[in-house]
C-alpha positions in Angstrom: 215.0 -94.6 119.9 213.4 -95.7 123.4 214.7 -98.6 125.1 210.9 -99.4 125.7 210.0 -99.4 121.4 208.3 -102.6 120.7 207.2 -103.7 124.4 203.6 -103.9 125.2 203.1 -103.7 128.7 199.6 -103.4 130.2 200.7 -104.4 133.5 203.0 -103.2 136.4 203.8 -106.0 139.4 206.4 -104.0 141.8 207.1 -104.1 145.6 205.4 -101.5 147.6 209.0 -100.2 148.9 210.4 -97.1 147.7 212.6 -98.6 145.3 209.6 -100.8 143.7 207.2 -97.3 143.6 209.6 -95.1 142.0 210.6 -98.1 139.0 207.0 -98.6 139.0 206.6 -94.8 138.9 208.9 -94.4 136.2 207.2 -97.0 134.1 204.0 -95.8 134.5 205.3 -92.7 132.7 206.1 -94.4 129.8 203.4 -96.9 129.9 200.5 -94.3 131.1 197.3 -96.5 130.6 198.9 -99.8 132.4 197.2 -101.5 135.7 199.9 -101.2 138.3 199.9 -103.7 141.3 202.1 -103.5 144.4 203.2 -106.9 145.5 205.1 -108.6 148.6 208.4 -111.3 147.1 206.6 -113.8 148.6 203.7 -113.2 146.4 206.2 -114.5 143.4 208.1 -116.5 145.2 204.8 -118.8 146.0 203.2 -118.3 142.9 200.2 -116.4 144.1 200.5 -113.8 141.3 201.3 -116.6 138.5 197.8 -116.0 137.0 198.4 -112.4 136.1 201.6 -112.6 134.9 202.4 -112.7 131.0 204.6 -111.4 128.5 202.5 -107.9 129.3 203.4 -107.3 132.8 206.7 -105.9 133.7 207.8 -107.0 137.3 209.9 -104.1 139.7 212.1 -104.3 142.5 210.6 -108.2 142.8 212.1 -112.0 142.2 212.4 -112.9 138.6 209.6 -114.7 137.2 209.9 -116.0 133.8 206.3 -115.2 132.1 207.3 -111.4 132.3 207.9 -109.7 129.7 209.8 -106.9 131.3 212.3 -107.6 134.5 214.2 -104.5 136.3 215.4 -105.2 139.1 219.1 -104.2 141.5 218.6 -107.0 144.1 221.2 -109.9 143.4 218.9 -111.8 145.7 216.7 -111.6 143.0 219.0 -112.5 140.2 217.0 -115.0 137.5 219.1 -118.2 137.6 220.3 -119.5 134.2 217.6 -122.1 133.9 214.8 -119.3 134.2 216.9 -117.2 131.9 216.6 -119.4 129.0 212.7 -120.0 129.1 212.2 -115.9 129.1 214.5 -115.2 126.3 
C-alpha cells in the first residue's frame, strides 16, 4: 500500500532550492504526468500563487497553504498554524 493511494495530484508548487527540487523530484516519480512549478515563499506568503492552488497541487519545501491537497515540508518556519490546520483537514 503507497502512502500516495487515493491522492490526485496534477500539480507540483516547490522551492527552487535543493531541498524543494529533490521532494519535488521525488514526487514527480510517483506522480509522472504532473505540471511542476518552482516557486519563491513569498509567492505563498502574498498569495500570488493562490489561483493555482487546489486540492490537486502538492506544495514542497514552501509555507503551508490550506487549498493543497498535499503538504511536505521540514521547515518549522513553515509549520501550518492550528487555524489553517483545521480548514485543510
Amino acid at each position: 500500500m503507497s502512502l500516495f493511494n487515493g491522492l490526485k495530484i496534477e500539480k507540483i508548487v516547490a522551492d527552487g532550492d535543493l531541498d524543494g527540487l529533490i521532494a519535488a523530484s521525488i514526487l514527480k516519480s510517483y506522480f509522472s504526468n504532473v505540471e511542476t512549478i518552482f516557486a519563491h515563499a513569498a509567492e505563498i506568503r502574498n498569495g500570488n500563487l493562490d489561483h493555482i492552488i487546489d486540492s490537486k497541487t502538492a506544495i514542497c519545501d514552501l509555507p503551508f497553504h490550506s487549498n493543497c491537497g498535499l503538504y511536505l515540508d521540514h521547515h518549522s518556519t513553515n509549520k501550518p498554524k492550528e487555524n489553517e490546520l483545521q480548514k485543510f483537514r
